[in-house]
C-alpha positions in Angstrom: 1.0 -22.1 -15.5 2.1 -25.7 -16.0 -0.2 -28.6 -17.7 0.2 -31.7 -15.5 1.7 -34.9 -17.3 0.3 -38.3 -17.0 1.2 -40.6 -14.2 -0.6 -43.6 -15.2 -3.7 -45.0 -17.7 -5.7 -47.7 -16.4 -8.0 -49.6 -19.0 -11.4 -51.1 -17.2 -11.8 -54.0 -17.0 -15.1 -56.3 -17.6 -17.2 -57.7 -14.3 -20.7 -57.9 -15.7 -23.2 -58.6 -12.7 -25.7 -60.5 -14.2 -27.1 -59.3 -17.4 -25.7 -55.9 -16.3 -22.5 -54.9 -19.2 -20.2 -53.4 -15.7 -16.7 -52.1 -16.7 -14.4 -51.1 -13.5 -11.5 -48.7 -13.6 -10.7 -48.5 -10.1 -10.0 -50.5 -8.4 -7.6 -52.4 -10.8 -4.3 -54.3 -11.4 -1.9 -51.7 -9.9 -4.1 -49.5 -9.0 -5.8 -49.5 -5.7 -7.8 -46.3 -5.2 -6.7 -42.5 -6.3 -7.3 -41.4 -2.5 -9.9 -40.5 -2.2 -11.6 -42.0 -4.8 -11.8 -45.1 -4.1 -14.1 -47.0 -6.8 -16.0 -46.2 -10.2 -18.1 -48.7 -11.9 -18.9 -48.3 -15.3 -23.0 -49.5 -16.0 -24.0 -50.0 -19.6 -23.9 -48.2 -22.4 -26.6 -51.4 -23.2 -30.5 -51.5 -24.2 -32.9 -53.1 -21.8 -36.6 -54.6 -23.8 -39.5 -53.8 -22.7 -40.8 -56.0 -19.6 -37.1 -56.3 -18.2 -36.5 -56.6 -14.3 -34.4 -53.3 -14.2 -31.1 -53.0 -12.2 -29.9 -55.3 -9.5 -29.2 -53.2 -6.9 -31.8 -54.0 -4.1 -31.7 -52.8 -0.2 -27.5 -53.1 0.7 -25.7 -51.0 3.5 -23.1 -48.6 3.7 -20.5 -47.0 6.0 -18.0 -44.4 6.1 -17.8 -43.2 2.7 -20.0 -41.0 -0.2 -21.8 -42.3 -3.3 -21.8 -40.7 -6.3 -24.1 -41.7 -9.1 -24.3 -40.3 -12.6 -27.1 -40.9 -14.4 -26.0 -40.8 -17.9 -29.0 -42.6 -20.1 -32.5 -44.1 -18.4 -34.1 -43.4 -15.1 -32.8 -44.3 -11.3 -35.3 -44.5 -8.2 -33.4 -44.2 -5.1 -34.7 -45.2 -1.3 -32.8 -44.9 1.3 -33.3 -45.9 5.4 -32.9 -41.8 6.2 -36.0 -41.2 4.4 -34.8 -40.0 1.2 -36.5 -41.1 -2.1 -36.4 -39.8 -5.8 -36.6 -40.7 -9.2 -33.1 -39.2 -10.9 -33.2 -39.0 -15.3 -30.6 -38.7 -17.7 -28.0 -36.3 -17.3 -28.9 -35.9 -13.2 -26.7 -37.1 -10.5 -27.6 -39.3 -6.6 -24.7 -37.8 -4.1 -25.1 -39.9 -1.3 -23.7 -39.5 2.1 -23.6 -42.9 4.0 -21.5 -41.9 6.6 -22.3 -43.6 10.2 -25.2 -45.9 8.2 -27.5 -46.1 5.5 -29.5 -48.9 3.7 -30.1 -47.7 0.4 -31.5 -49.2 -3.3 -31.1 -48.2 -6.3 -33.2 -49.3 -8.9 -35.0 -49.0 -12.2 -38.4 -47.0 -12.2 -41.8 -49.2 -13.0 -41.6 -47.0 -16.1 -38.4 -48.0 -17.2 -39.0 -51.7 -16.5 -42.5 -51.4 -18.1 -40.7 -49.6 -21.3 -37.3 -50.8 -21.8 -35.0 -48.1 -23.3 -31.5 -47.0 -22.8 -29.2 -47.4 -19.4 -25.9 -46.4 -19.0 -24.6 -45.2 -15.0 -21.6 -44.0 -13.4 -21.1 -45.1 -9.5 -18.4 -43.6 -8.1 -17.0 -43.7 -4.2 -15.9 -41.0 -2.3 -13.6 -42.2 1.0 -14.1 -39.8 3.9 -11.4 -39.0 6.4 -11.6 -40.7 9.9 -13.0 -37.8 11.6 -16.3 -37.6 9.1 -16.2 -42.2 9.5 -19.4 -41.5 11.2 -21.0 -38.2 10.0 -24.6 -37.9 9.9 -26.3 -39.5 6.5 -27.3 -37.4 4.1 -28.7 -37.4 0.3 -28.7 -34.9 -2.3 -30.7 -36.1 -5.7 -30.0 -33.8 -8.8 -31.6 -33.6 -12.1 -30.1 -32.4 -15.2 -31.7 -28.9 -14.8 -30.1 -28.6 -11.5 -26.7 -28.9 -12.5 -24.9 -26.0 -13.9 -23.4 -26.0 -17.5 -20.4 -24.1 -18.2 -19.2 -23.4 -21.5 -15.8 -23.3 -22.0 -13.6 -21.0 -24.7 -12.6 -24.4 -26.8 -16.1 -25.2 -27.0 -16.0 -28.0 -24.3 -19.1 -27.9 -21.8 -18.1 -28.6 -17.7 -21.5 -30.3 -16.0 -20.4 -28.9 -12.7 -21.6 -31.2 -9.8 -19.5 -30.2 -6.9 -16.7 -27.7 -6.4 -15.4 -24.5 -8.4 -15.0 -23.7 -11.9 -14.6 -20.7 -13.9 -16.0 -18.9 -10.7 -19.3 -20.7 -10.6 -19.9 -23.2 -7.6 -21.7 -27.0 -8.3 -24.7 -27.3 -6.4 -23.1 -30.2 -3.8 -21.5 -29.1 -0.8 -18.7 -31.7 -0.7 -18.3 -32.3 3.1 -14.0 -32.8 2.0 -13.7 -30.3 -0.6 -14.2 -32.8 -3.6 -14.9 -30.6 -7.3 -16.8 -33.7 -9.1 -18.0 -33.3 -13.0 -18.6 -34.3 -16.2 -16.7 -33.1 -19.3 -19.0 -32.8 -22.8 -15.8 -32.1 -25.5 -16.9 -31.7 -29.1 -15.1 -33.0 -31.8 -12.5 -30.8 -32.8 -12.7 -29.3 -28.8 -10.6 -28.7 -26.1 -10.5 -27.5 -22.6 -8.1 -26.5 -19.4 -9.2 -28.3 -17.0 -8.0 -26.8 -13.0 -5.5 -29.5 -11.0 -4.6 -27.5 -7.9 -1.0 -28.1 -6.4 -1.7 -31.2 -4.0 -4.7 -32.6 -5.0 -5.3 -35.8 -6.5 -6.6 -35.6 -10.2 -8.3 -38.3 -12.7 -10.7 -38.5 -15.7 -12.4 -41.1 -16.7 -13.0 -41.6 -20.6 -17.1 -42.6 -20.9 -17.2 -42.2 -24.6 -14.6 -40.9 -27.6 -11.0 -39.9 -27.1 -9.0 -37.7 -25.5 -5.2 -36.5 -25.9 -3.1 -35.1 -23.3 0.2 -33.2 -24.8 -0.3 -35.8 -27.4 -0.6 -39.0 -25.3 -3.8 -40.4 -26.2 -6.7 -41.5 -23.4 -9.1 -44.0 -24.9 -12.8 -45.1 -24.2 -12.8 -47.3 -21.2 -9.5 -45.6 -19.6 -8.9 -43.7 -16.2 -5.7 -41.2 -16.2 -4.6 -40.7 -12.9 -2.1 -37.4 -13.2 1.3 -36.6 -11.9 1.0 -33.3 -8.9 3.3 -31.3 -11.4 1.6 -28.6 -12.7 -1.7 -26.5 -12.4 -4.0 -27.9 -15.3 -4.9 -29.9 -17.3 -4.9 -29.8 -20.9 -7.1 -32.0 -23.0 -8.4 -32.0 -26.4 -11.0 -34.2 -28.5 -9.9 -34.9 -32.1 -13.1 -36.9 -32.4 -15.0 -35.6 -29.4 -15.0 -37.1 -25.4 -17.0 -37.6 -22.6 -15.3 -37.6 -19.5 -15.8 -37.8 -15.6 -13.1 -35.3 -14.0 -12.4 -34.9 -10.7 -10.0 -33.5 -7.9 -10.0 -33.6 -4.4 -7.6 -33.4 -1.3 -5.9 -37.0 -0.6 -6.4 -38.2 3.0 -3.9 -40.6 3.9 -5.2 -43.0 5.9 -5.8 -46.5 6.1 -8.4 -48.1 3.7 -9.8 -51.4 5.3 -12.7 -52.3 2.7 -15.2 -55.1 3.7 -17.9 -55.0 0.9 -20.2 -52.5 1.5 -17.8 -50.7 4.6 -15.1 -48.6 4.1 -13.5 -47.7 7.5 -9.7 -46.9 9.0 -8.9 -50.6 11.3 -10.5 -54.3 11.3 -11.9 -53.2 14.5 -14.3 -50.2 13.2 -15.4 -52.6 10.4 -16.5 -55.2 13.0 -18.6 -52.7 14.4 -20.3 -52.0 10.9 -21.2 -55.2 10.6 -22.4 -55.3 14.0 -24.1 -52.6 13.8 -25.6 -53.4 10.7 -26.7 -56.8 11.8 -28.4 -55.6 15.2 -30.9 -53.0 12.8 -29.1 -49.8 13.6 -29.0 -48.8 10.2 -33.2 -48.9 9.5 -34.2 -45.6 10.5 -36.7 -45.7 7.9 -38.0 -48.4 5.4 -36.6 -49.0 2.4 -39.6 -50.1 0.1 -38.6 -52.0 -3.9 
């Protein structure tokens, strides 16, 4: 088989929100989404004290689209308006489904606020294709446990969230296919990493530094890869953390308003609409 080559590198770059460290790799200058993932913000690595007012992420909406949260350090309580509610720790992922409406928060535990500690997070969103626009909501909270780890022959570790990999199956049932994970390389590691003909393919570099064919990938850096091989091959002079993922690309139009992601101007009219006249509260969302 053939490693894939790189088609791009994309370095994040900072958009704190508040006192919240926030590092975005996509979008970014010349690059709008890699279809269909359409957004990843970078939360932390940063220390909050104890008797801090947590993260910022109160009741907001959301159509037409998937969010996928990876808990990497602290604790994340998530409400939502279809009646969903959990309290997610390190190493545990939120896969969100917002699809025809949700109102959902996302926000530090009493605990954590009461405590202080580490917080670092991964948001990342998933488009859907015009047909699944207005699929029914749906939430699946996952802690560490609940995620299967997959040792690899160069000693790498595959956290696999949704999808296939070396015959095992991640515990999400992408509605569009997506395989979604996180990559734990040791220093001195290396792994082959599946890109199937067609799909789209990225990693994202959370910690350490990776090197493609000898093209290095630093900290802070989204590769976005060329459809011209079967693979990927990545090693870890110093060790890496990555989020790797592949998915089918859908091909259709992208108009973004905030917290809608829908195909025309028209449909996202309707979200707001929609959203305005309470057809999203289904259930409370308490904070």
């Amino acid at each position: 088989m053939t490693a894939r080559t790189i088609k791009a590198k994309h370095t994040a770059y900072r958009d704190d929100i508040s006192d919240l460290i926030t590092r975005r790799p996509v979008p970014n200058r010349g690059l709008e989404q890699v279809d269909p993932f359409l957004f990843l913000n970078h939360h932390g690595p940063q220390v909050y004290q104890p008797g801090n007012d947590g993260l910022p992420f109160g009741p907001h909406p959301h159509r037409g689209f998937e969010t996928v949260t990876f808990i990497l350090a602290g604790s994340l309580a998530h409400m939502d308006t279809g009646g969903h509610e959990s309290v997610i720790h390190a190493g545990g992922v939120q896969w969100m489904t917002a699809g025809s409406g949700l109102i959902h928060a996302e926000l530090s535990p009493p605990e954590f606020k009461r405590d202080g500690g580490d917080m670092e997070i991964l948001q990342l969103w998933v488009n859907l294709p015009p047909e699944l626009k207005m699929t029914t909501p749906r939430y699946t909270g996952l802690q560490a446990a609940g995620i299967p780890a997959i040792a690899t022959d160069g000693g790498a570790t595959v956290n696999l969230v949704a999808g296939q990999f070396a015959g095992k199956s991640g515990p999400v049932d992408s509605l569009t296919g997506v395989m979604m994970s996180t990559v734990d390389i040791p220093a001195g590691g290396a792994v082959s990493l599946p890109a199937p003909k067609g799909r789209n393919v990225f990693f994202y570099v959370v910690r350490g530094g990776a090197d493609i064919g000898g093209d290095p990938a630093n900290k802070f850096e989204l590769v976005e890869f060329k459809d011209d091989g079967e693979h990927i091959e990545v090693s870890a002079p110093n060790g890496a953390y990555l989020l790797y993922g592949h998915a089918e690309p859908i091909g259709a139009p992208v108009v973004a308003r905030g917290p809608f992601v829908m195909n025309t101007e028209a449909e996202i009219r309707d979200a707001i609409a929609d959203y305005q006249a309470g057809k999203f509260n289904r259930e409370p969302v308490n904070t």
